[in-house]
C-alpha positions, 0 to 999 in steps of 0.5 A, a space after each residue: 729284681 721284683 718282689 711281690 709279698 701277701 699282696 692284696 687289694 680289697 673294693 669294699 667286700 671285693 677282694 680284687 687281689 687277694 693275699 698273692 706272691 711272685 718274684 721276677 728275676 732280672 731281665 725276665 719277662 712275667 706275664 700274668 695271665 687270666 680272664 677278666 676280672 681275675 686281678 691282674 691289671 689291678 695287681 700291675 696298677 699297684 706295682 707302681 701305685 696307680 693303685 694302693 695295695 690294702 695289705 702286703 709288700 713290694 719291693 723293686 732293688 730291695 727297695 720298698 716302693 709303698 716308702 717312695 714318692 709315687 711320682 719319683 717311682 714312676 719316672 723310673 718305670 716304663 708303662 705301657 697301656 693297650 691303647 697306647 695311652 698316647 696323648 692325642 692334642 701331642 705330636 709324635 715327638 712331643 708325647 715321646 718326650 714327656 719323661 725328658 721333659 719331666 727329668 730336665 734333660 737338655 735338648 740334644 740328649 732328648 733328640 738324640 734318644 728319640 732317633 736312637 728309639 725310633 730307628 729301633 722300632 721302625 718308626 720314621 723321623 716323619 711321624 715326630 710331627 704327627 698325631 697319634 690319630 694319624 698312625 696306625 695302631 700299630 705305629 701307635 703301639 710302637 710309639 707309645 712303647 718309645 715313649 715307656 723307653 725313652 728314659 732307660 728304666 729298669 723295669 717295664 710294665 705293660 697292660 695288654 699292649 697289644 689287645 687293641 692289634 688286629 692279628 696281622 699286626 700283633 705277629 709282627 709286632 711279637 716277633 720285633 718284641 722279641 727281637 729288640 735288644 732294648 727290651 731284653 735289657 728290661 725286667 717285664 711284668 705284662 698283663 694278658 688274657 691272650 694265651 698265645 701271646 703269654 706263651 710266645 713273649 713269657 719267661 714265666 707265668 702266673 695265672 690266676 682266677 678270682 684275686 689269686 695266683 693259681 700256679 706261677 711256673 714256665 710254660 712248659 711246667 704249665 703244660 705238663 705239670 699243671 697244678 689242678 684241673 683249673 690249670 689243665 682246662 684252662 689251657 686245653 683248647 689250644 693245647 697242641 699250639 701251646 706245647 710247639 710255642 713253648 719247647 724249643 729245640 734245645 729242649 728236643 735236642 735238635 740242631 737245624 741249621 740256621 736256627 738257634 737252639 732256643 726258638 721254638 718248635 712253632 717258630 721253626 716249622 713257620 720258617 721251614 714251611 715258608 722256605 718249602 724245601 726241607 722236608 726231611 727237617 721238618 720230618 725230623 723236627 716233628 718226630 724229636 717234638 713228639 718224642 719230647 711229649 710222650 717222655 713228659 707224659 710218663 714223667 
């Protein structure tokens, strides 16, 4: 669906990013992850020419986007911005609305795709008339994400969009992020510096330092088959929450009821603690999960 080749972008001296490549598959999420300054909101800018690579190529359909008009580009891209990016003298339904504008859509096509959106993303119909300094930042981010939406497109970019959320906020908006059959259909590229967040919402990692790619792999091979000392320190902190966010119960080959077989570890202990009265399963998926990581460590 995406493909990245030698891609780089220089500053003067600076090399913001320097000589890296991925491919995303379709519909799967990338997260590139890193600290500040490592390249990655730069490395999404130039996926739909907010910024212009210095060298290499991209390439979205097998079409090559450096051979595209970047306006034409970007109405077929959703992006979304940590602070929503919401224009704040529009309404609601009025910064909604740009991209139909943009596309000609006639008025009836456009207010039946914001309904259809707004009841996706538990948005009331009352917020259309609205400034975004009115909602919540959460409303905020789930109206800034209609408007990335509301065109259909393929493809999604999203720069940290949800590091502006406080915690509370940010876990619900994780789980209807995973839950929402409209971004399932998406082919995601997100950038993050929350690892918990890469581990919950990524198919697929890159993480990178200093304009490269370090090691690009799923969670799980991050974890336990991390590249260099660089990969392992970086994630040692939150080792343990990162191993039950990403192996699932497939992956333990567990079977509870009511869960499916790819939740994750973490997500199930939530539900059985808050339920209260399944200790035996909770005793039964913590000895499978332990099982699960002695295996991989003699691998």
């Amino acid at each position: 669906m995406i493909k990245v080749e030698h891609l780089s972008k220089h500053f003067g001296k600076v090399k913001a990013v320097d000589d890296i490549s991925f491919d995303v598959n379709e519909h799967e999420n990338l997260i590139l992850l890193g600290t500040s300054g490592c390249g990655k909101t730069t490395t999404l800018k130039m996926l739909n020419r907010l910024i212009e690579p210095t060298h290499g190529k991209i390439f979205i359909n097998n079409k090559n986007i450096l051979s595209e008009q970047p306006e034409i580009l970007r109405r077929g891209i959703g992006y979304v911005l940590q602070n929503n990016g919401l224009f704040p003298h529009y309404t609601i339904g009025e910064n909604i609305a740009i991209v139909p504008q943009l596309l000609k859509w006639d008025k009836k096509q456009t207010e039946h795709r914001v309904s259809e959106l707004l009841e996706k993303l538990h948005l009331s119909r009352d917020y259309l008339n609205v400034y975004p300094n009115e909602l919540s930042g959460g409303q905020q981010q789930r109206a800034g994400l209609a408007r990335a939406l509301i065109a259909n497109p393929p493809v999604l970019l999203m720069d940290e969009p949800f590091g502006a959320l406080d915690n509370v906020t940010k876990a619900k908006i994780h789980a209807e992020f995973k839950a929402l059959d409209e971004l399932k259909k998406k082919t995601i590229i997100m950038v993050t510096h929350d690892v918990q967040e890469a581990f919950e919402l990524g198919n697929r990692i890159c993480l990178m330092d200093i304009g490269k790619i370090v090691q690009q792999g799923t969670p799980a091979e991050l974890l336990f088959k991390p590249k260099n000392k660089f990969v392992s320190d970086f994630l040692k902190e939150q080792r343990l929450q990162l191993e039950f966010r990403s192996i699932s119960l497939r992956d333990i080959k567990q079977e509870i009821n009511g869960f499916e077989e790819d939740e994750s570890v973490w997500s199930v202990m939530e539900k059985l603690k808050s339920s209260g009265d399944q200790p035996k399963e909770f005793e039964r998926l913590m000895l499978a999960f332990y099982q699960y990581k002695q295996q991989k460590s003699h691998e």
